[in-house]
C-alpha positions in Angstrom: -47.0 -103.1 -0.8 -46.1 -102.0 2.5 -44.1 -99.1 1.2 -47.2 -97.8 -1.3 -49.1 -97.7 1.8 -46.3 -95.5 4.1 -45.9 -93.5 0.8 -49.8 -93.0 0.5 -50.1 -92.2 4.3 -47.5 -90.1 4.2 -49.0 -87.9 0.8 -52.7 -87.7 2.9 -50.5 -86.0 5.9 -48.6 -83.8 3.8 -51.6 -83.2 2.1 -53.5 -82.4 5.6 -51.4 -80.8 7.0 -52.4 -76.9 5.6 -55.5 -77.6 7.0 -54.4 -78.6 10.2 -52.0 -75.4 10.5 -55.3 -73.2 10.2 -56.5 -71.7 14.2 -60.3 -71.9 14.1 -61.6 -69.8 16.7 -62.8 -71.8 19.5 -65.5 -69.4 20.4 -69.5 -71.0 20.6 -72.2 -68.4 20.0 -74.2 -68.6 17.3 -73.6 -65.2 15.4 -76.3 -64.6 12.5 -75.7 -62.4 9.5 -77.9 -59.6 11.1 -75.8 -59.4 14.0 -72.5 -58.9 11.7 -74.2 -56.7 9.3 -75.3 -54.4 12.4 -71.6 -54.1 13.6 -70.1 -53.6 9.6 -72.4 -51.0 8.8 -70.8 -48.7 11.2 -67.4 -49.5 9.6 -66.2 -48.7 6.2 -63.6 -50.3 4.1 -60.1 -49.0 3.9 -60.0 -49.8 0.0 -63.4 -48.4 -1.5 -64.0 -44.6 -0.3 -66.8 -43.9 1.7 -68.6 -47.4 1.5 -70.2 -49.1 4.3 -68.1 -52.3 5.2 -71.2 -54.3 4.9 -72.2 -53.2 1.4 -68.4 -53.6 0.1 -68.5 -56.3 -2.4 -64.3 -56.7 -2.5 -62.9 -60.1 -1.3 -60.6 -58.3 1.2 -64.4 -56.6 3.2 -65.2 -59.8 2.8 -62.6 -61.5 5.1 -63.2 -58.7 7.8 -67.0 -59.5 7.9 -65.5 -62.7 8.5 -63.1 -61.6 11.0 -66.2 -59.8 12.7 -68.0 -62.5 12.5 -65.2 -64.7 15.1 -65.0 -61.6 17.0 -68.6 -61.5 18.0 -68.7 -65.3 18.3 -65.8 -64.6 20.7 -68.1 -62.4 22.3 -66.5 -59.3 21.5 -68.9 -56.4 21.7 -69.9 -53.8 18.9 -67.6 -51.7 20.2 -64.6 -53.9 21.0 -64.6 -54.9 17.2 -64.7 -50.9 16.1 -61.5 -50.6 19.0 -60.2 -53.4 17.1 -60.9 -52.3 13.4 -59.3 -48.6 14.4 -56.0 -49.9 16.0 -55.5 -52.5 13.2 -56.4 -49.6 10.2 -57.1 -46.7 11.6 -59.2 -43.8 11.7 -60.3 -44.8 8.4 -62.5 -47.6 9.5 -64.7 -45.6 11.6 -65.5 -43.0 9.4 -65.5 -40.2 11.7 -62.9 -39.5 13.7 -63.1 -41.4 17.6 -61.8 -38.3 19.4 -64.5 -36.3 21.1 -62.4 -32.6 20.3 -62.3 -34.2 16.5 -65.8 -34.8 16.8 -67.0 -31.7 17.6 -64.7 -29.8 14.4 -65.6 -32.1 12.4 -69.4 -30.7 12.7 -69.1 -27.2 14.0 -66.6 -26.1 11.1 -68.7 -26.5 7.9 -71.4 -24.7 9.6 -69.3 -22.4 11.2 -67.8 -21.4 7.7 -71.7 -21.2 5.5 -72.4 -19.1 8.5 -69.5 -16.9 8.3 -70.1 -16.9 4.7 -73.2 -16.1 4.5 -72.6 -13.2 7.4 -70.4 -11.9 4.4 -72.5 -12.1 1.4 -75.1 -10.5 3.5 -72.9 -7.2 4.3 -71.9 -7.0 0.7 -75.7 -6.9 -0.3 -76.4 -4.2 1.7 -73.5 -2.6 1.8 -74.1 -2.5 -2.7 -77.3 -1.4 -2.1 -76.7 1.3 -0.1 -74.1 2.5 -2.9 -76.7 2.1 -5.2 -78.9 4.3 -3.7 -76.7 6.9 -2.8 -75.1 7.1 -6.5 -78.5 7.1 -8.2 -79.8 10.0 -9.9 -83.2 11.4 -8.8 -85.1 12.0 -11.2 -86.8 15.3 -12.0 -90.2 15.7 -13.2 -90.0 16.8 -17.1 -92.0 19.6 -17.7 -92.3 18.5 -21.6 -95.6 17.1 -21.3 -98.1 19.0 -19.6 -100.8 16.1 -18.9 -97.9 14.4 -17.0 -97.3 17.7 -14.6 -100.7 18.1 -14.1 -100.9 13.9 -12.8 -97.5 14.4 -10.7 -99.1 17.6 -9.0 -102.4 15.7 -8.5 -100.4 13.0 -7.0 -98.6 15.2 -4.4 -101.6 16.8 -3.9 -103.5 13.5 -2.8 -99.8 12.0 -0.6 
């Protein structure tokens, strides 16, 4: 009897012991949804393009809510968990790049480039319609049809 009860101790520890291995943080403010889902909305997920971390419904978004979650507990602020997110996956996580000079291309090129392009689109307009102009015939007044001379002479009488 005495050696069913070592063996059934001994199974329970075994058994415990996974669960035992596990860190919990030891961190004791109270962290509500809102407050994760204000930090995960300015990350995104490495996995799904160009989808909020907070509105990712993958298992793996939801362990880094999680992992948000201890962070701010820790009392990690917003932007200690986006330093953390960037140096553990990169750029990626951020969305936009965290260098200022990146920053600013990343804006200033696409409209630097429809303004440039459209700088070009207007020259070739004008530039066709001054062509246009230029090649076109001018037209001479026909003399076939008399009541028509007699209006165009009217006309440049009157302008």
């Amino acid at each position: 009897m005495r050696h069913v009860m070592l063996l059934v101790v001994l199974a329970l520890l075994m058994g415990a012991a996974p669960a035992f291995a596990q860190d919990a943080p030891n961190c004791a403010h109270p962290i509500t949804e809102d407050d994760v889902n204000r930090v995960s909305r300015n990350l995104y997920c490495p996995v799904c393009e160009n989808l909020p971390l907070r509105d990712c419904p993958t298992e793996a978004c939801e362990r880094w809510r999680d992992q948000v979650r201890e962070l701010l507990a820790c009392g990690a602020t917003d932007q200690e968990v986006r330093d953390y997110f960037v140096a553990r996956f990169g750029q990626i996580a951020v969305g936009m790049p965290t260098d200022p000079t990146l920053q600013f291309f990343t804006v200033a090129l696409p409209l630097l480039l429809i303004g440039a392009f459209g700088i070009l689109i207007g020259l070739m307009l004008w530039r066709g319609r001054a062509q246009a102009a230029e090649s076109a015939p001018k037209a001479e007044p026909s003399t076939d049809d008399p009541y028509r001379a007699v209006l165009e002479r009217e006309l440049d009488e009157r302008f």
